[in-house]
C-alpha positions as CSV (number, residue, x, y, z in Angstrom):
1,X,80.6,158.9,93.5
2,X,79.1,159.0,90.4
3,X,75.4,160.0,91.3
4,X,74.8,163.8,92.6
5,X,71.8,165.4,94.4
6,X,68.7,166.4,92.3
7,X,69.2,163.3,89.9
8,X,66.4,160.7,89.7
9,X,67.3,157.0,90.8
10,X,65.9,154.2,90.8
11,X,65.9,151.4,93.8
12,X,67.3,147.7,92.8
13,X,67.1,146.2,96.0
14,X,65.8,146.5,99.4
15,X,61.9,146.9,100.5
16,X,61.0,150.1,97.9
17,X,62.8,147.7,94.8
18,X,61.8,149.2,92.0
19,X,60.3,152.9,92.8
20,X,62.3,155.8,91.3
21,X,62.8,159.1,93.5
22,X,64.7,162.2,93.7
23,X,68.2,162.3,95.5
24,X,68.1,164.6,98.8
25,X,71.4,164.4,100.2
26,X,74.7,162.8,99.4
27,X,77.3,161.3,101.1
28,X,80.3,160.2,99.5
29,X,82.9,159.6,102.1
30,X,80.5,156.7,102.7
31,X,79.1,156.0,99.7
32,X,75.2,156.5,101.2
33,X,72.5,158.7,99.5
34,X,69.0,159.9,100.6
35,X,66.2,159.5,98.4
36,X,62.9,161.8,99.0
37,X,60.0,159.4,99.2
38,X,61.8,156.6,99.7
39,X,63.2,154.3,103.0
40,X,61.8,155.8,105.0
41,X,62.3,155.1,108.6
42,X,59.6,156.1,111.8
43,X,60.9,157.7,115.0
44,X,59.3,157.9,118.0
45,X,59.5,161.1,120.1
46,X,58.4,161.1,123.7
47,X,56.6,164.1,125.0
48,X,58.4,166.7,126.9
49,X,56.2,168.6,128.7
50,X,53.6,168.9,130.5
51,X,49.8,168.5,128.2
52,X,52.1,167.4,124.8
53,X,51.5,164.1,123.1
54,X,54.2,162.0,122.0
55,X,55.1,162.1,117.7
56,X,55.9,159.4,115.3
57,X,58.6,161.0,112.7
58,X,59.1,159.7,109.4
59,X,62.6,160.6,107.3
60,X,64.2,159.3,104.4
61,X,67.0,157.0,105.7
62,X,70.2,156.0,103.6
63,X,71.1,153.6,101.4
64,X,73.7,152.1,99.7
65,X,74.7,153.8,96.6
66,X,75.3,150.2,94.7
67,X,71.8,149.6,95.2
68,X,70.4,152.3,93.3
69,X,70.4,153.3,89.7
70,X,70.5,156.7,87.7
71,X,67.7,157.1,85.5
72,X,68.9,159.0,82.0
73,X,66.5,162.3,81.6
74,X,67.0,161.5,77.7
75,X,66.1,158.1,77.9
76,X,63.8,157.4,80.7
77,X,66.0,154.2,81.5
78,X,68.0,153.5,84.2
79,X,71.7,153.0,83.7
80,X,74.9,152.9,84.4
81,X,77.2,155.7,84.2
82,X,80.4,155.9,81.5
83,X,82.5,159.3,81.0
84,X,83.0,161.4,77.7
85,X,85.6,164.1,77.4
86,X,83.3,167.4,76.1
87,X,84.9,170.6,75.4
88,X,82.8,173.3,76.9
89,X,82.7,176.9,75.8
90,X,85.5,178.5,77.1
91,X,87.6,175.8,75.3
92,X,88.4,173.4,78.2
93,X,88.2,170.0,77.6
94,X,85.7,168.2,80.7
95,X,84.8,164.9,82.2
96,X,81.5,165.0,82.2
97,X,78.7,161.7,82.6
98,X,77.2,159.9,79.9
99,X,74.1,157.7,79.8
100,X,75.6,154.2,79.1
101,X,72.2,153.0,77.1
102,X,72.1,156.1,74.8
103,X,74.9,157.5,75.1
104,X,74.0,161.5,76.0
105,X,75.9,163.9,78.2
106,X,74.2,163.9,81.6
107,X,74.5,167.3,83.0
């Protein structure tokens, strides 16, 4: 999976189209993310004892990681994501991901 918690997507499809958040949690065995902010879902908690009132919990659901794009700190676009082979400093050549609009190293 190509996008990583912390970065900033942006939604393509679904009910919050179009809003950019910050990624919370990452799951690439199924290749769903969690956005803060965003799809959110509302639980409903009954009350357990005696005198307690019942709760309506929201959480950020997830969603599809082909429905969402990174957004390029450089650029402020979103994008798709390419690969460049950077040599670091201790002299090891690395895969790292590249911005496909401007072309900078995406840390």
């Amino acid at each position: 999976m190509n996008i990583k918690k912390n970065d900033k997507v942006k939604i393509l499809s679904g009910k919050d189209r179009g809003k950019i958040g910050k990624v919370l949690q990452v799951l690439p065995a199924e290749n769903r993310l969690s956005i803060e902010g965003l799809n959110l879902l509302i639980k409903h908690l009954r009350p357990r004892r005696d005198g307690e009132k019942g709760q309506r919990i929201e959480f950020p659901a997830f969603i599809s990681a082909t429905n969402v794009a990174l957004v390029c700190p450089k650029c402020g676009r979103p994008t798709r994501i390419g690969f460049k082979i950077a040599s670091s400093e201790d002299k090891k050549d690395k895969k790292m991901r590249a911005c496909r609009k401007c072309g900078e190293i995406i840390e």
